[in-house]
Backbone as JSON Lines, residues from 0, in Angstrom:
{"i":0,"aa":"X","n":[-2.4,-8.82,-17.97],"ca":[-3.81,-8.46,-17.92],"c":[-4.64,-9.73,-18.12]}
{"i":1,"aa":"X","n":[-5.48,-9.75,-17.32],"ca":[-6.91,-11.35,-17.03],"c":[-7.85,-10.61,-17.77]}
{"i":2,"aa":"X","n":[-8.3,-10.51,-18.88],"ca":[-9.25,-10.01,-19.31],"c":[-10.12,-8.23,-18.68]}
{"i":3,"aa":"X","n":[-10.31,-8.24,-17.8],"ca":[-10.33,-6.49,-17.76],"c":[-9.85,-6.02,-16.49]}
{"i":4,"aa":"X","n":[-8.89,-7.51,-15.92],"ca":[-8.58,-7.07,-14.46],"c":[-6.71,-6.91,-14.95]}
{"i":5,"aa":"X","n":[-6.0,-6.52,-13.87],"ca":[-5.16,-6.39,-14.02],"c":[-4.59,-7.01,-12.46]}
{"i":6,"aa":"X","n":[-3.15,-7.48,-12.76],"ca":[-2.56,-8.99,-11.85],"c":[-2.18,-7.5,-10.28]}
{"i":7,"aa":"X","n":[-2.32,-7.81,-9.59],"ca":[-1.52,-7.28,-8.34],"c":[-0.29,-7.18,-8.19]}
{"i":8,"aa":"X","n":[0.69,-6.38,-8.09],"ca":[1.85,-6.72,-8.05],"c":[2.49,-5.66,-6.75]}
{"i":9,"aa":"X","n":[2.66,-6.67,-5.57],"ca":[3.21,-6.09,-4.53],"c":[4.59,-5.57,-4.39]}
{"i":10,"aa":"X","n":[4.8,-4.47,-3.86],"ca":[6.37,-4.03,-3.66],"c":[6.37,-3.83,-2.54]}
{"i":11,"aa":"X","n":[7.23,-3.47,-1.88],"ca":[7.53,-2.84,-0.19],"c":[9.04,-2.69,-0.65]}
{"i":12,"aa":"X","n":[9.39,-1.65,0.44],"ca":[10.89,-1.27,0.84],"c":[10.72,0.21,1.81]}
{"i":13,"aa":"X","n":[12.04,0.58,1.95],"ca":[12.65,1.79,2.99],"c":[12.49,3.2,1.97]}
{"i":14,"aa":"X","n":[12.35,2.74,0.95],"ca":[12.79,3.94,0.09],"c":[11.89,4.85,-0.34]}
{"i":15,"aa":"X","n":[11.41,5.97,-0.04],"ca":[9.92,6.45,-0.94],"c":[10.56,6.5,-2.14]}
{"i":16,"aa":"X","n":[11.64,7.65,-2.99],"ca":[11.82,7.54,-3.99],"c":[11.7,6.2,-4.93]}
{"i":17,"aa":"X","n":[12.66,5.05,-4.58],"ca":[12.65,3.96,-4.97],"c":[11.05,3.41,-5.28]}
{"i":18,"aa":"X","n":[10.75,3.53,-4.28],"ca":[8.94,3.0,-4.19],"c":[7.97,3.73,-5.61]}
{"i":19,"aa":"X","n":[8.45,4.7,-5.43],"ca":[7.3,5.38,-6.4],"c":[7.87,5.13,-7.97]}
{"i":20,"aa":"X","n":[9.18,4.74,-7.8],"ca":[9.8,4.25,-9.13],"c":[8.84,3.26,-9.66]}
{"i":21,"aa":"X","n":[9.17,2.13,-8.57],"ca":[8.79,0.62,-9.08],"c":[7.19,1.03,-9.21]}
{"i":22,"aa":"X","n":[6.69,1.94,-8.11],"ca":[5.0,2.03,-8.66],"c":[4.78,2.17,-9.88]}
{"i":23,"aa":"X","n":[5.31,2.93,-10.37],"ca":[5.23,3.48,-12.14],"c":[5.72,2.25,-13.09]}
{"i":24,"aa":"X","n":[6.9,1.45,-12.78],"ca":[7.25,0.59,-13.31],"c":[5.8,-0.4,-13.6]}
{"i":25,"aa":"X","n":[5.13,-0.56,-11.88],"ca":[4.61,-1.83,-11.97],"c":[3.32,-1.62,-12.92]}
{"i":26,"aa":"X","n":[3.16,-0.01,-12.64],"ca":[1.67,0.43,-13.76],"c":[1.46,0.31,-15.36]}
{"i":27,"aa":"X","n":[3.3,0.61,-15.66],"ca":[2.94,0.98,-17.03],"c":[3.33,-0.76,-17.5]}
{"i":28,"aa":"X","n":[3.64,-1.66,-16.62],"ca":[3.94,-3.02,-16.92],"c":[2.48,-3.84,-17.1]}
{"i":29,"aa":"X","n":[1.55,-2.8,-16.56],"ca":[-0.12,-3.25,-16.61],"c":[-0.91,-3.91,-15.79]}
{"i":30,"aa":"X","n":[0.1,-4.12,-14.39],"ca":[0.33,-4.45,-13.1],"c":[-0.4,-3.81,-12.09]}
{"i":31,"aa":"X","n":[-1.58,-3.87,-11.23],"ca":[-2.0,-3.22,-10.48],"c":[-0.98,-2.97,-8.9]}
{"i":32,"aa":"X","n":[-0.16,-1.86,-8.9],"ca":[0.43,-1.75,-8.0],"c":[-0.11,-1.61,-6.67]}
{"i":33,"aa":"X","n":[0.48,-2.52,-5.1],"ca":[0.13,-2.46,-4.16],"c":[1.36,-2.16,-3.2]}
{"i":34,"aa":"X","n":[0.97,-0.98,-2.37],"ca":[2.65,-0.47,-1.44],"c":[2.24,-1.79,-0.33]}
{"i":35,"aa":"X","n":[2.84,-2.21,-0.06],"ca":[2.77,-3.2,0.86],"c":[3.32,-2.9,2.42]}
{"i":36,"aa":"X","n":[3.81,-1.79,2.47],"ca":[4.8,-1.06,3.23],"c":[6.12,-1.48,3.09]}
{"i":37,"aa":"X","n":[6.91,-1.27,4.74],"ca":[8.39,-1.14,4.91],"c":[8.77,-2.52,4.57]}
{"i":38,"aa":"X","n":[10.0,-2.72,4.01],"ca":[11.15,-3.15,3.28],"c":[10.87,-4.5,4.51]}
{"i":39,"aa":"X","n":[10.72,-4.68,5.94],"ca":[10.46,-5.45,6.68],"c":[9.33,-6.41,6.18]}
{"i":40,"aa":"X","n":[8.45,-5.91,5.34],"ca":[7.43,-6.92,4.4],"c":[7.63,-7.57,3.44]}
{"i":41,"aa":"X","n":[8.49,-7.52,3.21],"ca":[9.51,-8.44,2.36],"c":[9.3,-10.06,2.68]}
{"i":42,"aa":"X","n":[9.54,-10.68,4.46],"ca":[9.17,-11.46,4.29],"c":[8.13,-12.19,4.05]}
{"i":43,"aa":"X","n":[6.74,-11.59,4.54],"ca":[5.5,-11.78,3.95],"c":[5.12,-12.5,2.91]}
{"i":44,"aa":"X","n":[6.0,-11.33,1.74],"ca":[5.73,-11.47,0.24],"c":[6.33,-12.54,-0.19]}
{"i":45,"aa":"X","n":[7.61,-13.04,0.28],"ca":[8.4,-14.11,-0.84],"c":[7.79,-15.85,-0.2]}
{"i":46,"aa":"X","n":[6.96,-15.79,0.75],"ca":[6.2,-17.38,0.6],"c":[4.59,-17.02,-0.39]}
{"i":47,"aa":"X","n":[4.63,-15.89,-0.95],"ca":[3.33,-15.47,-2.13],"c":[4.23,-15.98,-3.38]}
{"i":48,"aa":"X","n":[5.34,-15.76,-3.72],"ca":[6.15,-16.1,-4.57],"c":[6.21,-17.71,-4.46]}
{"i":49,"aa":"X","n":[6.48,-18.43,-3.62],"ca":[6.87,-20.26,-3.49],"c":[4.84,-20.72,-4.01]}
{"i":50,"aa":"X","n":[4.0,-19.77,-3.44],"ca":[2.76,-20.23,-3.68],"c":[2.06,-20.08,-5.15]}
{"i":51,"aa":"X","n":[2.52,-19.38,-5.76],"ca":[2.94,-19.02,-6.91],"c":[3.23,-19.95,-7.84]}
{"i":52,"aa":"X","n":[4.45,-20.43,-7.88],"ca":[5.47,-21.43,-8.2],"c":[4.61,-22.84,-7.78]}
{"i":53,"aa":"X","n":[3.97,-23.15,-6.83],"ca":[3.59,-23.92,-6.49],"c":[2.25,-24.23,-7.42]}
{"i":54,"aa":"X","n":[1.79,-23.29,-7.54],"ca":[0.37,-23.59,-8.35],"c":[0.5,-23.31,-9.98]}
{"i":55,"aa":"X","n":[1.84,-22.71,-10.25],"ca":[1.96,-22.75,-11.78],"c":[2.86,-24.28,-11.98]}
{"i":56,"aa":"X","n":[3.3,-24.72,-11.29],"ca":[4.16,-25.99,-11.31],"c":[3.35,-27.18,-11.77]}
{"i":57,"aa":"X","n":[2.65,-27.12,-10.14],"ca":[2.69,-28.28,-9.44],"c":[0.68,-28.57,-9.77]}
{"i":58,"aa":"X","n":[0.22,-27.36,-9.87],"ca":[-1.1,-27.72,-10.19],"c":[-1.78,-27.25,-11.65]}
{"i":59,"aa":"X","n":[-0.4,-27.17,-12.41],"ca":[-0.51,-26.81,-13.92],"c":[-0.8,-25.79,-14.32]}
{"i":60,"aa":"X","n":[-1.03,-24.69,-13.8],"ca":[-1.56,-22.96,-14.09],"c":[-0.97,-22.65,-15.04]}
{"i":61,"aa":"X","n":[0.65,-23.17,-14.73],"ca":[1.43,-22.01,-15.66],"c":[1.36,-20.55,-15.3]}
{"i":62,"aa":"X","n":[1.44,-20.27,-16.36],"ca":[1.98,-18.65,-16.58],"c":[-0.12,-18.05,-16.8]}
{"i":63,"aa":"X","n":[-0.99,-18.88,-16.46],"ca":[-1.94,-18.87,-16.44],"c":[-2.76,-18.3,-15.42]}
{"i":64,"aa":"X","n":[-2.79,-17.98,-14.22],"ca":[-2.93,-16.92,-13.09],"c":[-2.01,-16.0,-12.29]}
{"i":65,"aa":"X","n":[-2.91,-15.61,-11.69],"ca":[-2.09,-14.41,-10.95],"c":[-3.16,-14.04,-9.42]}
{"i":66,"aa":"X","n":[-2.17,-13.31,-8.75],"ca":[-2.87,-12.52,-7.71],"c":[-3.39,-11.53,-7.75]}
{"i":67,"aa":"X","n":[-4.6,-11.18,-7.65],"ca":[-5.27,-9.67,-7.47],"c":[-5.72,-9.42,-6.16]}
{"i":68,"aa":"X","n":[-5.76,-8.27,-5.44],"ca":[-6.29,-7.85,-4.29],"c":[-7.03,-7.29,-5.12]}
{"i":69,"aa":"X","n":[-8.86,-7.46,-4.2],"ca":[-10.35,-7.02,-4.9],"c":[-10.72,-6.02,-3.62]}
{"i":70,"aa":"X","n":[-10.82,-4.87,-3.8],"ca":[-11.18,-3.78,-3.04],"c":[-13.02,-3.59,-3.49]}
{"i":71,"aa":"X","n":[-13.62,-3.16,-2.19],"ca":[-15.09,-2.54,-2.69],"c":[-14.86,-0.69,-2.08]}
């Protein structure tokens, strides 16, 4: 949690059951869950992960940001 926002946390896969698992997982983790769709979005997501890594590394963030998708 960023002060009254909460971090984005994308999932995708094939599975509805599975899906609605990790949704709950990602909610009660305090995680604003996003379905990203089919399991094929996978690759999408894991260069969000290297960019990630990249800006907690390499431009000092740390464990200090996160991603949010901002809806109106």
């Amino acid at each position: 949690v960023f002060g009254e926002q909460r971090a984005t946390m994308f999932y995708c896969g094939d599975d509805s059951a599975a899906k609605a698992i990790v949704h709950r997982l990602a909610d009660e983790l305090d995680f604003d869950p996003v379905d990203a769709g089919p399991l094929e979005m996978a690759r999408h997501l894991e260069p969000l992960a290297w960019l990630y890594i990249y800006l907690a590394v390499n431009q000092g963030m740390g464990a200090n940001c996160a991603f949010k998708i901002l809806q109106r």
